[in-house]
N, C-alpha and C positions, 0 to 999 in steps of 0.2 A: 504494500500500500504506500510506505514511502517515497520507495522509487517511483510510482506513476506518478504520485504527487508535487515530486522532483521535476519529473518529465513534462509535467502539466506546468511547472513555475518558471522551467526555461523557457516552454513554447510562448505562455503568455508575456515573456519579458521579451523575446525576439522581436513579436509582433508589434507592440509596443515601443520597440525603439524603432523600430521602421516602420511605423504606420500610418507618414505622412503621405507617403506616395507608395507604400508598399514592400513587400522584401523583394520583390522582382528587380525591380530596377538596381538594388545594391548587390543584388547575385550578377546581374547581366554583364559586369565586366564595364564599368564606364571608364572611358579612358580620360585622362587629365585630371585636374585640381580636384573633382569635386568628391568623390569619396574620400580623400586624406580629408578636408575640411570637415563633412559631415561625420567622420569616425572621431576625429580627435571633439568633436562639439556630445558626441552622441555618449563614447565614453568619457566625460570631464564633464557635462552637466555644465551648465549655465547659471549666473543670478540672473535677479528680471533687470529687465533692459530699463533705466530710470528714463524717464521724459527730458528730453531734448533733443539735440541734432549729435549723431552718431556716424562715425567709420564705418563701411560695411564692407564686407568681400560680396560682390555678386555671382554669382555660379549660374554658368547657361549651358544645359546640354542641349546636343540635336544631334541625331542618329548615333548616339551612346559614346558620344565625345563630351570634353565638359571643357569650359574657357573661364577663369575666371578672370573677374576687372574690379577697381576699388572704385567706390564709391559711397555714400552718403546719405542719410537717411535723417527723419524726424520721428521723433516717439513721444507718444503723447498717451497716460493710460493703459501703457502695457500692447500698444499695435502702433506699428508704423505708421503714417500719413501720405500721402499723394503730395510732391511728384516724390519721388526715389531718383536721385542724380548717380550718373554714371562717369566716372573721372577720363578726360581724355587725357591723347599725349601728350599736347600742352600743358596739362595742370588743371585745365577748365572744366568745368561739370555743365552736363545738358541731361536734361530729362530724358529717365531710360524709356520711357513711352514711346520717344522718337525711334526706340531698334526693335523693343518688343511690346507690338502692337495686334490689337486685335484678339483677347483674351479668348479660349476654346467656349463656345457659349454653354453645349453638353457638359461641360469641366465647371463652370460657373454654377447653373443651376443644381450642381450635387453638393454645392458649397454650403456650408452653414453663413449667412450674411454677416452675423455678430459674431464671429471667432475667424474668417477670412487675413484680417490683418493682426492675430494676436503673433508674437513670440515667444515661443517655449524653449526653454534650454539655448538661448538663444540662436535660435535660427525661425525664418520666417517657412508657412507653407509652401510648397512647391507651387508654379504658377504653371498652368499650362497654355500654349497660344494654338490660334487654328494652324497654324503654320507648322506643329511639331515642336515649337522649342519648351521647354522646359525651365523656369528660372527658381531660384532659389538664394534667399538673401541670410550670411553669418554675419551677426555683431560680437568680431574680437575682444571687445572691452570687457564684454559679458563672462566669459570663458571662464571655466573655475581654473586654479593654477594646479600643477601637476600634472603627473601621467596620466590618472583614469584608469588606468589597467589595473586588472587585479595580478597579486605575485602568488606565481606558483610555489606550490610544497615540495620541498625536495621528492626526492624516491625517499617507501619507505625504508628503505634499506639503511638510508643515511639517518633519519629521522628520526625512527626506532630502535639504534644501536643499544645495546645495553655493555653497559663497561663491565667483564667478569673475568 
């Protein structure tokens, strides 16, 4: 009974740390930035993101590549605000609406309207566009400090020596 119960506590914890956009997408192999971002935010746990204007990594995949770019954000009550600025190579921010535009409207209507621009752990929900892309925003500030990982047990060979 333990062990299923075990079994039952991993599965629900999987699901749960990817249950933003699903385990699929973190199985699928994405290439670039965006899983290192999401692993090191997903094991380290976030504080909440306080109200103001904020640094962000933005992460965009499209056909299971990821890009990230830095940019900029306002937080106001625990959810980001419109616009989300995108830093060029000048230095200059423009509105990321200008690249990704046209939200998937199917993707919209499964949303919940009042938790759309919350924050958890800090990182924003995945956004998806009719176009295929995929965006998703981390607030670095947020990030708890350390590894996240947990440290394995020796063998018990080493562990359970007895001195005789």
């Amino acid at each position: 009974m333990k062990i299923k119960l075990t079994i039952l506590f991993v599965f629900g914890f999987l699901a749960n740390a990817f249950s933003q956009e699903g385990l699929s997408i973190h199985l699928k192999g994405i290439e670039g930035c965006y899983i290192d971002y999401y692993s090191a935010f997903a094991n380290k746990g976030a504080k909440p993101v306080p109200d103001g204007d904020h640094e962000v990594v933005i992460s965009i995949i499209f056909q299971d590549k990821s890009d990230c770019y830095m940019g900029k954000a306002t937080v106001k009550g625990g959810k980001f605000v419109a616009p989300v600025m995108i830093q060029k190579d000048d230095m200059s921010f423009a509105p990321l609406s200008t690249i990704f535009k046209n939200i998937d409207q199917v993707w919209l209507a499964q949303q919940d309207k009042e938790t759309l621009y919350e924050i958890h752990d800090g990182m924003s929900k995945m956004f998806t566009s009719q176009q295929g892309y995929k965006v998703q925003m981390f607030f670095p500030s947020a990030i708890n400090p350390g590894s996240g990982v947990n440290r394995k047990a020796p063998p018990a060979s080493e562990l359970l020596k007895k001195d005789f």
